[in-house]
C-alpha positions as CSV (number, residue, x, y, z in Angstrom):
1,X,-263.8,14.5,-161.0
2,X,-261.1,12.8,-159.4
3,X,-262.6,9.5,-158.1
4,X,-265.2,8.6,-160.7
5,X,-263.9,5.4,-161.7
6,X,-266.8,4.6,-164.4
7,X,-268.8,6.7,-166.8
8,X,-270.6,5.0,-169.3
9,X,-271.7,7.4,-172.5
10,X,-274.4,7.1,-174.8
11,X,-274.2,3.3,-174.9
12,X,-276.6,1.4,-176.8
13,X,-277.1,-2.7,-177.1
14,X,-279.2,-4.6,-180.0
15,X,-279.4,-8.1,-180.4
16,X,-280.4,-8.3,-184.1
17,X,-283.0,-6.0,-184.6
18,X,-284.1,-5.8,-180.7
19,X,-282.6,-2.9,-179.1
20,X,-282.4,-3.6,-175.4
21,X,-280.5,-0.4,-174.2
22,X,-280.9,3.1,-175.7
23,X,-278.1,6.2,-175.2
24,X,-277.4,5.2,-171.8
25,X,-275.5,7.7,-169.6
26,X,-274.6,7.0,-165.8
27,X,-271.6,7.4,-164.1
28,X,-269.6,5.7,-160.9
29,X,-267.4,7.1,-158.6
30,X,-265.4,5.5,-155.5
31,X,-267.6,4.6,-152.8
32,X,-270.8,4.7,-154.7
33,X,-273.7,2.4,-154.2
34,X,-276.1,2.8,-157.1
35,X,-278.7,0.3,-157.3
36,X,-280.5,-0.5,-160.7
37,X,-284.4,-1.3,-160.5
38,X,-287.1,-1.6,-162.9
39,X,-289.2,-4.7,-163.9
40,X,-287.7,-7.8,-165.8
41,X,-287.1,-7.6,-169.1
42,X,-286.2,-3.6,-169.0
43,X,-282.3,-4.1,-169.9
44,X,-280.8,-4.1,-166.1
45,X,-278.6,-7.2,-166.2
46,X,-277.8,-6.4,-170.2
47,X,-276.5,-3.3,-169.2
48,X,-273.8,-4.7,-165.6
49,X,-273.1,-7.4,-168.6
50,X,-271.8,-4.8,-170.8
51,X,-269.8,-2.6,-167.9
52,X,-268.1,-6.1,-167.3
53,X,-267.7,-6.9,-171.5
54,X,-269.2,-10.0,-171.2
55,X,-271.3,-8.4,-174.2
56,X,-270.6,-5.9,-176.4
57,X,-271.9,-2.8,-176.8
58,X,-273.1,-2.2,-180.2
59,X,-272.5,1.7,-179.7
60,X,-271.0,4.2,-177.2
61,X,-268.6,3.8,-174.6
62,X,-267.2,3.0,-171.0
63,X,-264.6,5.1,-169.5
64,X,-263.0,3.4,-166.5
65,X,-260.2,5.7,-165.3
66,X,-261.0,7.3,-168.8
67,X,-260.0,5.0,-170.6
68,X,-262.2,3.5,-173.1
69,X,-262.3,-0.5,-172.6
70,X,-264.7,-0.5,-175.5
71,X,-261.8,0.3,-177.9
72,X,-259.6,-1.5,-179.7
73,X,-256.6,-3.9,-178.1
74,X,-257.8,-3.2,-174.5
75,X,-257.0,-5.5,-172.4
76,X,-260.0,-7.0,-170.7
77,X,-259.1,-9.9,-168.7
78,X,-256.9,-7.3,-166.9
79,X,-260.3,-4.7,-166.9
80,X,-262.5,-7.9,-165.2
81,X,-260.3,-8.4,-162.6
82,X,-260.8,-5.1,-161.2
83,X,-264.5,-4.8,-161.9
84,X,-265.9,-8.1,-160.6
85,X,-268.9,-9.5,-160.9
86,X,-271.3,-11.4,-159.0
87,X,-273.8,-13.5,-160.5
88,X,-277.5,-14.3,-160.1
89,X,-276.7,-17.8,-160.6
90,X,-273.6,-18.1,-158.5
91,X,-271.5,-19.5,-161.2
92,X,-269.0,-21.2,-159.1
93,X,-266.9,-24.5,-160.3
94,X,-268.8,-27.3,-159.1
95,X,-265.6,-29.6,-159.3
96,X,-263.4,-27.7,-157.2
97,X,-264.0,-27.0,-153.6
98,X,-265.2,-23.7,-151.8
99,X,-261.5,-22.3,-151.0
100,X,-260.4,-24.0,-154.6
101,X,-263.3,-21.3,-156.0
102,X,-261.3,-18.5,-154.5
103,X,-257.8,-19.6,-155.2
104,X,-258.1,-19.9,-159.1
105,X,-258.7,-16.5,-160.2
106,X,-256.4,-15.1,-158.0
107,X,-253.7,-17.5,-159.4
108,X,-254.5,-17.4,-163.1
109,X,-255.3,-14.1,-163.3
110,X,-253.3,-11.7,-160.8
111,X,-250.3,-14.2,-161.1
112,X,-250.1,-14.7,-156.9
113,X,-248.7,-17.4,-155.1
114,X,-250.3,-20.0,-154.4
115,X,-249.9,-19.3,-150.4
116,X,-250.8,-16.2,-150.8
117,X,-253.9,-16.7,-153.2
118,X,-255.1,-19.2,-150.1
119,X,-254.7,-16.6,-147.1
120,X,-256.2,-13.8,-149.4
121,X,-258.8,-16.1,-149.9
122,X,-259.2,-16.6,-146.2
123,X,-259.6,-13.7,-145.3
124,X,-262.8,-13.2,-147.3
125,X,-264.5,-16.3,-146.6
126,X,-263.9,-15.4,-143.0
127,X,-265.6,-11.8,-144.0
128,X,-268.8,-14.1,-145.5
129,X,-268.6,-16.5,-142.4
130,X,-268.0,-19.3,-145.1
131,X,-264.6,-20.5,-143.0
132,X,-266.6,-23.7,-142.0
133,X,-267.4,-25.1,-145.6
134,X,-263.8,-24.1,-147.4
135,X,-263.7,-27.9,-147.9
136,X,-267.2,-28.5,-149.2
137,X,-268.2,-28.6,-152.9
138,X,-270.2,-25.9,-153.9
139,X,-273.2,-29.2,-154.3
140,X,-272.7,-29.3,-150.3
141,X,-273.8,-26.1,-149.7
142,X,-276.8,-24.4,-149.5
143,X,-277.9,-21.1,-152.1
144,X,-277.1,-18.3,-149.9
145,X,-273.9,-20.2,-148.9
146,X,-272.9,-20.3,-152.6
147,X,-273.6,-16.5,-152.9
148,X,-271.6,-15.8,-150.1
149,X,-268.8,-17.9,-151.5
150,X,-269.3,-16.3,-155.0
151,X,-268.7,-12.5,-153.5
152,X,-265.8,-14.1,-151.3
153,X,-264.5,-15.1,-154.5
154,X,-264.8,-11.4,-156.3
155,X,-263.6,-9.8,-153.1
156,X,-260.3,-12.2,-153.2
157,X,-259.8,-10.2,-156.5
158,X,-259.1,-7.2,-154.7
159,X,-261.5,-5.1,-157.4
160,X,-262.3,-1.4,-157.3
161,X,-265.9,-2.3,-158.2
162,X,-268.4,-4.9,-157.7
163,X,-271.4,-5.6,-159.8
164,X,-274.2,-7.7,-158.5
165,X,-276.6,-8.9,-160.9
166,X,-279.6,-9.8,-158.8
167,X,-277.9,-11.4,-156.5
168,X,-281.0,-12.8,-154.1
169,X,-283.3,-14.1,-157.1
170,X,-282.1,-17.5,-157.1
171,X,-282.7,-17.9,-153.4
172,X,-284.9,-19.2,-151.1
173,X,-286.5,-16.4,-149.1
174,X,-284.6,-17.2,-146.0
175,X,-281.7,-17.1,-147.5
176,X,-282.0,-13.6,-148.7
177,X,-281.4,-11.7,-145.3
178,X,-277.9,-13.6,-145.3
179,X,-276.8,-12.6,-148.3
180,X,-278.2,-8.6,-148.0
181,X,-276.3,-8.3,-144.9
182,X,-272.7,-9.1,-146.4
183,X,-273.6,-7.0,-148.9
184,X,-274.7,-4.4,-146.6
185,X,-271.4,-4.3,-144.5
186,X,-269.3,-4.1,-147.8
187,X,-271.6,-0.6,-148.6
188,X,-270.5,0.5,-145.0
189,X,-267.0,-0.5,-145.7
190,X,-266.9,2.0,-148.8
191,X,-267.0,-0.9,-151.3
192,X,-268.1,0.5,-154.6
193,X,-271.1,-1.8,-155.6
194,X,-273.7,-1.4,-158.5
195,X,-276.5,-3.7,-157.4
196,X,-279.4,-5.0,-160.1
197,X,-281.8,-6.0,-157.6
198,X,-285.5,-6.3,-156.9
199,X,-285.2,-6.0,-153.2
200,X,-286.1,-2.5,-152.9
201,X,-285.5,-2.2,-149.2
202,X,-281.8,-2.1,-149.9
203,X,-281.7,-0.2,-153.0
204,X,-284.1,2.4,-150.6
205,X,-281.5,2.0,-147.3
206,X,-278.3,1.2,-148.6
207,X,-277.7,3.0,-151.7
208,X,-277.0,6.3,-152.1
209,X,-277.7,6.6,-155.4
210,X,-280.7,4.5,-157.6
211,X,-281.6,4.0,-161.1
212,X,-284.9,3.3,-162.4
213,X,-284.6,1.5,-165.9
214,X,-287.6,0.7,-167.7
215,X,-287.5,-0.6,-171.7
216,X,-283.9,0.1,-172.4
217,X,-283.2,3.3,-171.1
218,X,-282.8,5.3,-167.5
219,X,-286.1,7.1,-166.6
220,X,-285.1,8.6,-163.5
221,X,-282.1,8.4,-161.3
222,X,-281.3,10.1,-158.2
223,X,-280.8,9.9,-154.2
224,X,-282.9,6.6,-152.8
225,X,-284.7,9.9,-151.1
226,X,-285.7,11.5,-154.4
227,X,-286.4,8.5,-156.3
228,X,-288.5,6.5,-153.4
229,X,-290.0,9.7,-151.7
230,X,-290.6,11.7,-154.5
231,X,-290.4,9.9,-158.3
232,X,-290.9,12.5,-161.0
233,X,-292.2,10.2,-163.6
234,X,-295.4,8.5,-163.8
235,X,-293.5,5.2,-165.1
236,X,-291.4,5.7,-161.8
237,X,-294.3,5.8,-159.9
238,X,-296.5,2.5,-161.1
239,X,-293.2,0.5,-161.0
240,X,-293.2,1.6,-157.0
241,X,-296.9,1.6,-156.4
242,X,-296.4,-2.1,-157.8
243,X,-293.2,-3.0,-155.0
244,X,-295.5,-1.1,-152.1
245,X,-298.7,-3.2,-152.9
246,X,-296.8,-6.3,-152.4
């Protein structure tokens, strides 16, 4: 398949003698939005940390372009910078300002200019509607703003993925829309996004593809239509029943 850009194959994770992922198979292609659900604690955000080798798998692999980055001598500063990441907790530098955030990567990392690290990054705080703050200190700036910042900062990248790992829990409730909708425009755009995420509206309206996880390993995956409209397992359906009830 020529535009599946990840598969991941039979990968497992253990910290000590706690398995949190068991023979986990999925697969991305270009344009995908796949959106992992399940309830806390059911290996989710493990699993996007592994894809972007901030941990290690302790078996199996992950193909990008079919290439195993798992292996030996890969190269995986080189790997992150195409499959960014956006975090639950923003993670921006605190000491440098909001277009600073955006230049460093692009200038450490993908070796730019410094001119053109600042217009790339211009053009994506634009996209976020963060041009107003680009002077502000990430202190100055309220939680959506900062999540808007920190996906202007993974766009500036220019990666062929972007992992979201619960990107709305660490906001206030009217922040959330804000940061959905950028998110939202990227899916119609054709970014390729895999979203862990507990807002189920989205992973029901904007994905085309879902995940259910539930104690290490994928119950049920399929179109949101399938998985919302008609779950197959009774695990799928208690975890739903749970989200509808709220």
């Amino acid at each position: 398949m020529a535009d599946m850009i990840l598969q991941v194959n039979h990968l497992s994770k253990s910290f000590g003698s706690h398995e949190v992922l068991r023979d986990i198979d999925f697969t991305v292609s270009k344009g995908d939005v796949t959106s992992i659900i399940g309830a806390s604690g059911s290996g989710k955000s493990t699993l996007l940390r592994c894809i972007n080798l901030l941990e290690i798998p302790t078996s199996g692999e992950i193909l990008y372009h079919g290439e195993n980055v798992v292996g030996k001598g890969f190269n995986a500063p080189a790997y992150r910078s195409h499959v960014g990441m956006v975090f639950q907790s923003f993670n921006l530098f605190n000491n440098m300002t909001v277009l600073e955030n955006c230049i460093v990567g692009q200038v450490k990392v993908l070796k730019r200019s410094r001119e053109e690290a600042k217009a790339h990054a211009m053009q994506y705080l634009e996209k976020v509607g963060m041009t107003p703050y680009i002077n502000a200190k990430p202190r100055q700036i309220s939680g959506g703003q900062k999540q808007r910042v920190a996906i202007a900062r993974a766009l500036a990248m220019d990666p062929e993925v972007l992992l979201f790992d619960e990107p709305t829990s660490a906001l206030d409730p009217e922040m959330v829309g804000e940061v959905l909708a950028v998110m939202k425009n990227l899916a119609q755009e054709g970014m390729t996004m895999l979203v862990v995420t507990h807002e189920m509206a989205f992973a029901r309206d904007v994905s085309n593809h879902v995940v259910y996880m539930n104690q290490g390993v994928i119950c049920e995956e399929g179109t949101p239509a399938d998985v919302f409209g008609n779950p197959q397992r009774q695990e799928t359906k208690d975890f739903l029943a749970r989200f509808r009830s709220n």
